[in-house]
MDTraj code that builds the backbone (N, CA, C; nanometers):
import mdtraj as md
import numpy as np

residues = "UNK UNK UNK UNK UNK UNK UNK UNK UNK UNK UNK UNK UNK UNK UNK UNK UNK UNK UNK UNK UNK UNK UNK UNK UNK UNK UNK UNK UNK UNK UNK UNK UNK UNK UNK UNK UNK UNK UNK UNK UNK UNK UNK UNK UNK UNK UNK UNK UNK UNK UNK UNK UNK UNK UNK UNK UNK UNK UNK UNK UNK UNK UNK UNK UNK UNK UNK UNK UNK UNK UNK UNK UNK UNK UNK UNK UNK UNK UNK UNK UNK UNK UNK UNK UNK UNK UNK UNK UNK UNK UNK UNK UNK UNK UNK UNK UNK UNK UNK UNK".split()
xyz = np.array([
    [-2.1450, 6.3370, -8.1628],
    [-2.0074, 6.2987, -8.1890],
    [-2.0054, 6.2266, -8.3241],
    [-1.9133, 6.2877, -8.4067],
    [-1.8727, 6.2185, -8.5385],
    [-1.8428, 6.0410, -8.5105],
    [-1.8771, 5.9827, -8.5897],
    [-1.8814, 5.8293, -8.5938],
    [-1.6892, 5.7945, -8.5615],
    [-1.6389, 5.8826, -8.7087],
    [-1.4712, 5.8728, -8.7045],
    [-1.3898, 5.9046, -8.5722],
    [-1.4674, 5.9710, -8.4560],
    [-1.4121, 6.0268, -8.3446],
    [-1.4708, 5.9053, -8.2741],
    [-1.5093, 5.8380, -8.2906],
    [-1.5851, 5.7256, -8.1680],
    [-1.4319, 5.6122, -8.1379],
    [-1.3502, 5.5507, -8.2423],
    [-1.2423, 5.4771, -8.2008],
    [-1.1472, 5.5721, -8.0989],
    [-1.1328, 5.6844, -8.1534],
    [-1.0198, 5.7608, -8.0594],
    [-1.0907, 5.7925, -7.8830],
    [-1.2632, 5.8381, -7.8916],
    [-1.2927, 5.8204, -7.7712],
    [-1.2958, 5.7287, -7.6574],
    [-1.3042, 5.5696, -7.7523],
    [-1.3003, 5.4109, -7.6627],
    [-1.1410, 5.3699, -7.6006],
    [-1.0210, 5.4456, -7.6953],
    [-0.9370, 5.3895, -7.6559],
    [-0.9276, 5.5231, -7.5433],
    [-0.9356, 5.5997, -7.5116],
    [-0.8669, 5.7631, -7.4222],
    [-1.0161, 5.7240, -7.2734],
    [-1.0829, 5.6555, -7.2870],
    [-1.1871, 5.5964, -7.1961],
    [-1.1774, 5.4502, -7.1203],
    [-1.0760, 5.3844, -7.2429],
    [-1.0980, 5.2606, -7.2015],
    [-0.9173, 5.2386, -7.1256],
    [-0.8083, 5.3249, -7.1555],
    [-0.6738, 5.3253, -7.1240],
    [-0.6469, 5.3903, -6.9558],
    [-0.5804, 5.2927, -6.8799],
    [-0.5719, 5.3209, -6.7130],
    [-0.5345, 5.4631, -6.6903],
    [-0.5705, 5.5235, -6.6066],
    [-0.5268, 5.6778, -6.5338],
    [-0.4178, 5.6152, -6.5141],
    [-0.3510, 5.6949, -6.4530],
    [-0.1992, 5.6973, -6.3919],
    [-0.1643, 5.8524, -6.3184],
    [-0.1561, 5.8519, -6.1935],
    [-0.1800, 5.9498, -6.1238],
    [-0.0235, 5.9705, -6.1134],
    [-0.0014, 6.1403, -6.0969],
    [0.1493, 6.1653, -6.1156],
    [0.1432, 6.2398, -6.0329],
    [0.2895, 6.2421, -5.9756],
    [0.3232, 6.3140, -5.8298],
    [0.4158, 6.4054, -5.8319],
    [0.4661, 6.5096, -5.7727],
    [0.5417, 6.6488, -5.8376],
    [0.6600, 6.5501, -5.8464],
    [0.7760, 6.6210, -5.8723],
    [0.9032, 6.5473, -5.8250],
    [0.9385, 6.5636, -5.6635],
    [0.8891, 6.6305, -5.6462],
    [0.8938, 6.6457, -5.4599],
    [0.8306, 6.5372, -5.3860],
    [0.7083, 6.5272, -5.4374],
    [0.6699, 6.4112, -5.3514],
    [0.7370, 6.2762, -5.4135],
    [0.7499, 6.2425, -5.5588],
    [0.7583, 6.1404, -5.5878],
    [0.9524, 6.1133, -5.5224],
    [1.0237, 6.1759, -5.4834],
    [1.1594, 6.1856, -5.4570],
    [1.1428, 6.1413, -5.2888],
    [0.9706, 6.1795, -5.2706],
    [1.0089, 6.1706, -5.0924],
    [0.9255, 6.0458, -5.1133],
    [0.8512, 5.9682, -5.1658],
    [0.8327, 5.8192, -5.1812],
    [0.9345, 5.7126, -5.2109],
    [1.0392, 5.7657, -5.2982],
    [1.1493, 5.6860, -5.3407],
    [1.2341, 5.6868, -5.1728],
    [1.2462, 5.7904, -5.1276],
    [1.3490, 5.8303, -4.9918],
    [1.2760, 5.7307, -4.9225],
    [1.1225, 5.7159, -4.8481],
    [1.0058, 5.6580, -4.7472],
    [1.0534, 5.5445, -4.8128],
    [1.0423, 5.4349, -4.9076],
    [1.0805, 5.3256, -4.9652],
    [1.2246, 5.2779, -4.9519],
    [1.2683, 5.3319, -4.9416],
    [1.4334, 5.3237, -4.8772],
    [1.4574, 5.3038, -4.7555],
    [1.4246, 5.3791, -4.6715],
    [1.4314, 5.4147, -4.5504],
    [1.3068, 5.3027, -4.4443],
    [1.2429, 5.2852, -4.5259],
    [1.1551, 5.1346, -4.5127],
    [1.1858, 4.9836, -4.5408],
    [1.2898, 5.0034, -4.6138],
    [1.3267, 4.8843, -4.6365],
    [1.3840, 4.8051, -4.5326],
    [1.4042, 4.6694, -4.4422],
    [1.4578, 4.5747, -4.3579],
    [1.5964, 4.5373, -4.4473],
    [1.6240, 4.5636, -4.5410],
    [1.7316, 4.4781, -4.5728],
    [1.8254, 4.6255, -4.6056],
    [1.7705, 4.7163, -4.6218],
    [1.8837, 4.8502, -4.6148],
    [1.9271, 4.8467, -4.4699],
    [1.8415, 4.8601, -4.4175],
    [1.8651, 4.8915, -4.2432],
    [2.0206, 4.8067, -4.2285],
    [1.9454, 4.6580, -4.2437],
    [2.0844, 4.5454, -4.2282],
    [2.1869, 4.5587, -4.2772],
    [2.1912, 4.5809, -4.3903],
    [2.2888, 4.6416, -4.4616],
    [2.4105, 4.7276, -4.4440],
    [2.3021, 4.8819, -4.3807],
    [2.4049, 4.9452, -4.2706],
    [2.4430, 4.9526, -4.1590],
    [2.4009, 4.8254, -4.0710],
    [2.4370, 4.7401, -3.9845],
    [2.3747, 4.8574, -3.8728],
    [2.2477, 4.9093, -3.9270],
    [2.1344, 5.0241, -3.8187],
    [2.2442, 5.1248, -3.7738],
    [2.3080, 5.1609, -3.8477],
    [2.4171, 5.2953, -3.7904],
    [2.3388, 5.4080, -3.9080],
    [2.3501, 5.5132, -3.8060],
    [2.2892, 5.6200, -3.8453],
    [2.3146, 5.7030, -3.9774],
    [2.2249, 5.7551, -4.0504],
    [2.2387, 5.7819, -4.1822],
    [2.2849, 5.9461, -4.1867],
    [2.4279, 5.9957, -4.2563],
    [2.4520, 6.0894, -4.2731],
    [2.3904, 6.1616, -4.4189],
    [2.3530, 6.0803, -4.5156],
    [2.2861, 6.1718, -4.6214],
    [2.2571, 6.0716, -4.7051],
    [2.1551, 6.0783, -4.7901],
    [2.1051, 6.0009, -4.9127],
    [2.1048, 6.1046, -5.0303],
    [2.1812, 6.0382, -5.1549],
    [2.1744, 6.1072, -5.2401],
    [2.1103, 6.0251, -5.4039],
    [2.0593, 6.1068, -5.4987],
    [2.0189, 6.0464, -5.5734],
    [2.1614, 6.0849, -5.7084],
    [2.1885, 5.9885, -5.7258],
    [2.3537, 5.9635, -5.8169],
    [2.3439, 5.9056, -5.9486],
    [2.2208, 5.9018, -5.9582],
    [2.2255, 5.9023, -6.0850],
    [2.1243, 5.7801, -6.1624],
    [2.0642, 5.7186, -6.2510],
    [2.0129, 5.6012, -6.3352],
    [2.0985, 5.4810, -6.3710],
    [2.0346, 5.3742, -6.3809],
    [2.1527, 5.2684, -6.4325],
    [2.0517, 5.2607, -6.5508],
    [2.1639, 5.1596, -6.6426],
    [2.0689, 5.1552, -6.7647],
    [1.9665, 5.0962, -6.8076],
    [1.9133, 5.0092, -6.6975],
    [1.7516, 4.9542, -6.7051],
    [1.6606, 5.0513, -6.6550],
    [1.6901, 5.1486, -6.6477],
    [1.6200, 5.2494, -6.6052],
    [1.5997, 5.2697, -6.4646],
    [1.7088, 5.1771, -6.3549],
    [1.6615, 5.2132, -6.2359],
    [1.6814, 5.2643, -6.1714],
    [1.6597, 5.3831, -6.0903],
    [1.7784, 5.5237, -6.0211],
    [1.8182, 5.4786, -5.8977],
    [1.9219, 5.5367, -5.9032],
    [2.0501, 5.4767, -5.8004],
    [2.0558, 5.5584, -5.6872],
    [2.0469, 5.4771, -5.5676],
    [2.0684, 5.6295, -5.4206],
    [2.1747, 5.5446, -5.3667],
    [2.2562, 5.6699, -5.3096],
    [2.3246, 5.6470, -5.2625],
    [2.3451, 5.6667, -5.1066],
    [2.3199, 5.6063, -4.9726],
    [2.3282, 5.6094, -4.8570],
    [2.4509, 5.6258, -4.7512],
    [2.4533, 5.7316, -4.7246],
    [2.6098, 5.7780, -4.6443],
    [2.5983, 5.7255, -4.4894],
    [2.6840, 5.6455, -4.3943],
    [2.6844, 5.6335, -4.2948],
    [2.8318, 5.6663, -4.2912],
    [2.8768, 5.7002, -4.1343],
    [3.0536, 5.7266, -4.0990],
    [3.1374, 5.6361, -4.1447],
    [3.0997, 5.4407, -4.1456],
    [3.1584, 5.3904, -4.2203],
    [3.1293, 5.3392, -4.3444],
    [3.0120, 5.3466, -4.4281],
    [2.9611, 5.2751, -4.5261],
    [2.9097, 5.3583, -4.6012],
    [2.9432, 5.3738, -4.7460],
    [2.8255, 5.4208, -4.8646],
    [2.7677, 5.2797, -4.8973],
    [2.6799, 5.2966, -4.9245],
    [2.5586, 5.2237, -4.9657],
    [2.4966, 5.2359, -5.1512],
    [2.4902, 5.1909, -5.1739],
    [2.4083, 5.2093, -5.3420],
    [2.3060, 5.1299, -5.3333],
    [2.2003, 5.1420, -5.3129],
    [2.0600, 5.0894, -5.3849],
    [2.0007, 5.1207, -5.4919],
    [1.9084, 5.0381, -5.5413],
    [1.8485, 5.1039, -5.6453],
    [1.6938, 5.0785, -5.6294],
    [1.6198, 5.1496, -5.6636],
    [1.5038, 5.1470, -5.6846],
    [1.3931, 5.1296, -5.8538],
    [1.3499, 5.0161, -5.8235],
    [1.3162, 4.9658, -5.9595],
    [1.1499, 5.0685, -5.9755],
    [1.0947, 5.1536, -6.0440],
    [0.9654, 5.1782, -6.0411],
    [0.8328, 5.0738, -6.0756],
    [0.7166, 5.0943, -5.9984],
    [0.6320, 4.9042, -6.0365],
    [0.5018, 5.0601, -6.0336],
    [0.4532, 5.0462, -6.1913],
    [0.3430, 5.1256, -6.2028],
    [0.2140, 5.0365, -6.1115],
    [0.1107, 5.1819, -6.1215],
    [0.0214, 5.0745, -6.0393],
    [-0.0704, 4.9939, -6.1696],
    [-0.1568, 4.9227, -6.0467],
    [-0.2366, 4.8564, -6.1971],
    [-0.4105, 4.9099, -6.1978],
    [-0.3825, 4.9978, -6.2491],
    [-0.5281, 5.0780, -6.2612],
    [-0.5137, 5.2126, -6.2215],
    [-0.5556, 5.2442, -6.1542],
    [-0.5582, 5.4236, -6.1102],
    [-0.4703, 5.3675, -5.9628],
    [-0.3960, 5.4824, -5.9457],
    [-0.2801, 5.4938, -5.8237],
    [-0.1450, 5.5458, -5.8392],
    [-0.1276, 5.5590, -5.7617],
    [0.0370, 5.5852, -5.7891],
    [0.1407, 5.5032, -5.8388],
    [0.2614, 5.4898, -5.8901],
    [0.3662, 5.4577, -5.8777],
    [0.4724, 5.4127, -5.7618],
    [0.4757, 5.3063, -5.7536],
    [0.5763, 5.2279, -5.5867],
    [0.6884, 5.1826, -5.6493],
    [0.7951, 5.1657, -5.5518],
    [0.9316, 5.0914, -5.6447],
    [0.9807, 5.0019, -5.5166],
    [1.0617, 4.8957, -5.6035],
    [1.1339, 4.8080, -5.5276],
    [1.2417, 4.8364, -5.5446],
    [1.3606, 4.8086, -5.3737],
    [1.4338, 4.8353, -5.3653],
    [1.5176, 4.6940, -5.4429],
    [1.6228, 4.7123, -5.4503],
    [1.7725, 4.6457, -5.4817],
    [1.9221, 4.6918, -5.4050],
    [1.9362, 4.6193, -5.3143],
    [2.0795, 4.6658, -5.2831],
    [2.2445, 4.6435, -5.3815],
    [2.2824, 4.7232, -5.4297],
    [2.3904, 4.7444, -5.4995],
    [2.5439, 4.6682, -5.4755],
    [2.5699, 4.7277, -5.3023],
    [2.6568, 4.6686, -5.2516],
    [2.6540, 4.6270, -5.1567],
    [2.7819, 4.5786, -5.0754],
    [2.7680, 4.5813, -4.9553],
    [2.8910, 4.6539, -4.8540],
    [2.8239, 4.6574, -4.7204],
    [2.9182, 4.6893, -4.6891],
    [2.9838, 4.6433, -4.5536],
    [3.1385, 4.6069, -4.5881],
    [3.1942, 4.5228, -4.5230],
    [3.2925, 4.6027, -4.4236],
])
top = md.Topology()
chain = top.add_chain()
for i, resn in enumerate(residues, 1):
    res = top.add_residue(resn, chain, resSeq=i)
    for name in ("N", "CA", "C"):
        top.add_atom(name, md.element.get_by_symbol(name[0]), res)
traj = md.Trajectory(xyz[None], top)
């Protein structure tokens, strides 16, 4: 190995993996993280969920779902928390609104 190629090899050796997930799975981790949460549940006062939809980003970058029950939409958001070293990607929830 050329001497001049030795900085570009330390940093591409020494910089964390980061393992990536299709959008299928990573959409059904964001859904499992939702649907896990204790304070969504409360939220929709444990009445049964007619559909979750993903509606869109806010502008800190955090994507917005939206949770359908007969009386309540719901907006959460999910913040992404990389891992720290090799792993996946996890996110924290945020509830948006409420519903009264």
């Amino acid at each position: 190995m050329k001497l001049a190629y030795l900085p570009i090899a330390l940093i591409i050796l020494t910089s964390p993996a980061h393992a990536a997930l299709s959008g299928f799975y990573d959409s059904g981790e964001q859904i499992g993280t939702i649907l896990a949460d204790a304070n969504v549940a409360d939220a929709l006062r444990q009445a049964p969920i007619g559909a979750i939809t993903n509606s869109g980003t806010r502008s800190d970058g955090a994507m917005e779902w939206e949770i359908r029950t007969q009386e309540c939409d719901l907006i959460v958001y999910l913040k992404s928390v990389p891992p720290q070293g090799v792993g996946k990607t996890t996110y924290e929830v945020e509830i948006g609104n409420s519903c009264e």
